[in-house]
C-alpha positions as CSV (number, residue, x, y, z in Angstrom):
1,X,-16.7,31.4,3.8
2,X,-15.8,27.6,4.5
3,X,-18.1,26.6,6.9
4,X,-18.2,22.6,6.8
5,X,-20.2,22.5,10.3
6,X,-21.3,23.8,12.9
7,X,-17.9,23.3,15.3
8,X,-16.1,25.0,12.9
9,X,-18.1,28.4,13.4
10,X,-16.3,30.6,15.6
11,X,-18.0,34.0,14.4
12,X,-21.5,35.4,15.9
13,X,-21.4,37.3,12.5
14,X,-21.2,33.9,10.4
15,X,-24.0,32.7,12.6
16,X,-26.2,35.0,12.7
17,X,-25.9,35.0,8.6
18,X,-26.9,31.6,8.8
19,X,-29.8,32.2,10.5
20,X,-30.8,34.7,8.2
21,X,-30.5,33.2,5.3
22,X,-32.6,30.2,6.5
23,X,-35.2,32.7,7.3
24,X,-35.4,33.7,4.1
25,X,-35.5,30.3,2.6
26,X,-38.1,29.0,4.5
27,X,-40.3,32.6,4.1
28,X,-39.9,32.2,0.4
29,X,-41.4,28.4,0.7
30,X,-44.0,29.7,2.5
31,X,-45.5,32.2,1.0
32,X,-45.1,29.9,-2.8
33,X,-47.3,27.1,-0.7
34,X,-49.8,29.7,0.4
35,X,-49.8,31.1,-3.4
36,X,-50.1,27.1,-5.0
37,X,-52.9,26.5,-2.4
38,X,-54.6,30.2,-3.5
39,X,-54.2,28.6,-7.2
40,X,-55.4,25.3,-6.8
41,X,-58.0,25.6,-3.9
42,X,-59.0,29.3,-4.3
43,X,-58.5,29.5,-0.6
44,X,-55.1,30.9,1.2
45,X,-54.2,29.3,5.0
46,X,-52.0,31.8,5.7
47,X,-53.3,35.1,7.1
48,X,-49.9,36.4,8.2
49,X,-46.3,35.0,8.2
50,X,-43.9,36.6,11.4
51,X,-40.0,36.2,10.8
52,X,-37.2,36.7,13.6
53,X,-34.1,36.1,15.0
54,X,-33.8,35.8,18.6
55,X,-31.6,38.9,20.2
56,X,-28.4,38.2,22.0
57,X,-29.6,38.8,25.3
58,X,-32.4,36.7,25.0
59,X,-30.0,33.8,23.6
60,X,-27.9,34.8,26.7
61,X,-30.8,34.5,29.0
62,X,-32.5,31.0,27.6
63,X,-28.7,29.4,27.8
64,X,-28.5,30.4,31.3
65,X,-32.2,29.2,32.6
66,X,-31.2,25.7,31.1
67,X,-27.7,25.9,32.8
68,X,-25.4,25.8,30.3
69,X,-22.3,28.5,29.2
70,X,-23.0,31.0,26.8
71,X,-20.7,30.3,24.0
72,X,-21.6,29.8,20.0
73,X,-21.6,26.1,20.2
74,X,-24.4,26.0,22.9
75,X,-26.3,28.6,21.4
76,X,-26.4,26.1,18.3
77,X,-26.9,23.0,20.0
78,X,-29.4,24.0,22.9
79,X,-31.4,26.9,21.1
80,X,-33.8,25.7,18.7
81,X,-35.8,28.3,18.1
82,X,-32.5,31.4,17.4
83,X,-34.5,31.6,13.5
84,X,-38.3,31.2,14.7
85,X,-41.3,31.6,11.9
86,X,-44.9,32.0,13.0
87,X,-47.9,31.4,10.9
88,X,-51.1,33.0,11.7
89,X,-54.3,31.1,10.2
90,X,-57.8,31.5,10.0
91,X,-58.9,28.2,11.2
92,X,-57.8,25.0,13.4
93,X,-58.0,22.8,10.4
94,X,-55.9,25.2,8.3
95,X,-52.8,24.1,11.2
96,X,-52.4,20.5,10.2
97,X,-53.0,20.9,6.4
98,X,-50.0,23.4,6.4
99,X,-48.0,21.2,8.9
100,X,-48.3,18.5,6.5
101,X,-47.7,21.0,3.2
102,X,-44.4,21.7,5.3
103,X,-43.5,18.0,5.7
104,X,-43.9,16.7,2.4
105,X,-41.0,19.7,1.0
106,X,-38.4,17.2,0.4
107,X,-35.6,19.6,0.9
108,X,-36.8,20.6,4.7
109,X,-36.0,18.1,7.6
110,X,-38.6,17.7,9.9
111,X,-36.7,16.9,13.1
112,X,-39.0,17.5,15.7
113,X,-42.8,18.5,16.0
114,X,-44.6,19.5,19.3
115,X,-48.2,19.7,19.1
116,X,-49.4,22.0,22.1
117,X,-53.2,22.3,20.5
118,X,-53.8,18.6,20.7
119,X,-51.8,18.6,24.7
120,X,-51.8,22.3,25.7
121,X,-49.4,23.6,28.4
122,X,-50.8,23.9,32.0
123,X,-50.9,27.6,31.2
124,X,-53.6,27.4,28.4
125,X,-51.1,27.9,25.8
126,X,-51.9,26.3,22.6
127,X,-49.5,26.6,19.5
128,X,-48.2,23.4,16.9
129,X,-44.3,23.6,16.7
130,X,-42.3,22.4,14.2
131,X,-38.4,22.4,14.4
132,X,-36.6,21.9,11.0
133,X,-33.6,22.3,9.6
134,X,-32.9,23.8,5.6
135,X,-29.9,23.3,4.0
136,X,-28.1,26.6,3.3
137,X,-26.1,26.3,0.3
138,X,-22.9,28.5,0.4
139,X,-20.1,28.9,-2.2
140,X,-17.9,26.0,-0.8
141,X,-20.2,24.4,1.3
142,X,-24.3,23.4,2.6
143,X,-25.1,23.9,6.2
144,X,-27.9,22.6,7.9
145,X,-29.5,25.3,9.8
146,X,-32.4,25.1,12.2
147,X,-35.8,27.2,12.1
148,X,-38.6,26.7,14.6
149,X,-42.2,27.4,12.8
150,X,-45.4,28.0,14.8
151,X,-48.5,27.6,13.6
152,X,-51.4,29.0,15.6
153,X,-54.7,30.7,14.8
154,X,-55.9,34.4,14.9
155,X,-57.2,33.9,18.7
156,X,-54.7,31.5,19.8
157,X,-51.7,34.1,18.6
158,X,-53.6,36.9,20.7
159,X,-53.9,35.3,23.8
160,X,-50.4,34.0,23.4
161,X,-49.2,37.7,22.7
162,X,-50.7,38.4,26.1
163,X,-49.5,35.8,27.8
164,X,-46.0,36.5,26.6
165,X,-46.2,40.3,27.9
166,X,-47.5,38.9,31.2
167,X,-44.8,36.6,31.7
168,X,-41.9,39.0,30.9
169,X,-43.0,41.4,33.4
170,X,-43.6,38.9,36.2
171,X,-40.4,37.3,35.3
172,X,-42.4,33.8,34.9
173,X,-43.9,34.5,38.7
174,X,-47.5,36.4,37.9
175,X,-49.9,36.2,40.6
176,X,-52.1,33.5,41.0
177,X,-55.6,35.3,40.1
178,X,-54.0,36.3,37.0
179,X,-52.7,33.0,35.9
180,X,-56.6,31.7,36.5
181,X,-57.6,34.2,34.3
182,X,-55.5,33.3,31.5
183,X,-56.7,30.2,31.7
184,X,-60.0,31.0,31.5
185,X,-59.7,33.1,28.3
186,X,-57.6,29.9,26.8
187,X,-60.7,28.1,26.8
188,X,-62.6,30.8,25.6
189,X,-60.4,30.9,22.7
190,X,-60.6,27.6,21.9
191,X,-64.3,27.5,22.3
192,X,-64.3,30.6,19.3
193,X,-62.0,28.7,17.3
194,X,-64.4,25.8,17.3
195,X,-67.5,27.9,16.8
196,X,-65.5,29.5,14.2
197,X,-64.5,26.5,12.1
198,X,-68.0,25.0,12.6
199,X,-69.1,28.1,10.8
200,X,-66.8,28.5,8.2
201,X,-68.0,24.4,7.5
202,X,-71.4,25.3,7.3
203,X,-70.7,28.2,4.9
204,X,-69.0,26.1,3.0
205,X,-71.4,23.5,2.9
206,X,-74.2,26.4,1.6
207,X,-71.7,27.2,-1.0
208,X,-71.9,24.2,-2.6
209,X,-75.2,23.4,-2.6
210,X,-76.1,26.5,-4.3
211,X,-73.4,25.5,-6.6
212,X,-75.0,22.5,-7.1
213,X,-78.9,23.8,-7.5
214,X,-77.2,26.0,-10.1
215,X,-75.7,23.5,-12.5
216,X,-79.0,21.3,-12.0
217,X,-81.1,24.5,-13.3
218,X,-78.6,24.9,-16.0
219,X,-79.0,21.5,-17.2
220,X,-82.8,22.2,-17.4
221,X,-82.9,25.4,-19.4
222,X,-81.4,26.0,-22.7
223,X,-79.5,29.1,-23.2
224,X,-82.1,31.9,-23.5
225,X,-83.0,30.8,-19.9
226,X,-86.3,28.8,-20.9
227,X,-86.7,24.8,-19.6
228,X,-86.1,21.9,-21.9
229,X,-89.0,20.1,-22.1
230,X,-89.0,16.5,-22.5
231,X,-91.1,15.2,-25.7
């Protein structure tokens, strides 16, 4: 296969297997940073990882919405997210740290990041998208291929599943009431994810105080348990 780039790609076939493979690549990565963080912090960010490849039709569609032809150099150069990868996480906080594990792998180009938690869209969706590209080494040949990754948390990934089902089958045109609602359980989902994280802190915080009376008591007691007294 001698692809040198992506002009020369004539074959759905050859992209799709591109796609693929970067999916893979980028899977792998993750789940090693989720294990090195399990390792080091005895903690993992990642509850779930989601890998797909967007269907034909819905390339098809996408391409026509933004006006261009469907051919495979469009779908390449206006379709960002063909190879999408979502990460679910526990926690708000647990977003950035892995957005900035993901920036720092020196083979992964960062070449776009949109942060819809910080600005969410008008329709209460909040998500932090990252567009990179991993080189795909082949026998004669590296291509740059381009992943999408989300990273959202347990609530944020539920509401946007439901907002997702309501917008396919409105066709984007859901009645008003509907969209108020919506927007009313975004911001009860962000107010959980804050609650949430505020606990998880103060957990944490408990932890290690008790860690901390612990070693104190240690260093007054010998081994058997009974207090070192000072002469």
């Amino acid at each position: 296969m001698n692809v040198k780039n992506y002009e020369d790609v004539d074959s759905w076939k050859t992209m799709m297997f591109l796609y693929n493979a970067a999916l893979k690549e980028v899977g792998t990565k993750l789940e090693i940073l989720n294990d090195e963080f399990q390792h080091v912090h005895r903690y993992n960010p990642i509850e779930h990882i989601k890998k797909r490849i967007k269907t034909p039709e819905s390339i098809v569609k996408k391409l026509k919405r933004q006006g261009h032809e469907s051919s495979i150099e469009n779908m390449v150069k206006y379709i960002n997210d063909i190879a999408g990868v979502r990460l679910i996480c526990s926690f708000t906080s647990d977003i950035y740290r892995l957005a900035e594990m993901i920036g720092n792998q020196s083979d992964l180009k960062v070449l776009s990041i949109k942060d819809y938690i910080k600005h969410p869209k008008e329709s209460g969706y909040k998500s932090y998208h990252m567009l990179i590209s991993v080189p795909i080494f082949l026998t004669d040949s590296v291509v740059d291929t381009k992943v999408e990754i989300q990273i959202r948390t347990i609530a944020m990934d539920f509401w946007a599943s439901l907002e997702h089902k309501i917008y396919y089958k409105f066709e984007g045109n859901a009645p008003e009431y509907i969209s108020r609602e919506l927007k009313e359980c975004a911001k009860m989902v962000s107010e959980l994810d804050d609650k949430m994280l505020s606990l998880n802190e103060a957990i944490l915080k408990c932890l290690e105080q008790a860690e901390e009376e612990s070693r104190q008591l240690e260093r007054l007691t010998d081994r058997d348990g009974n207090p070192i007294l000072n002469e």
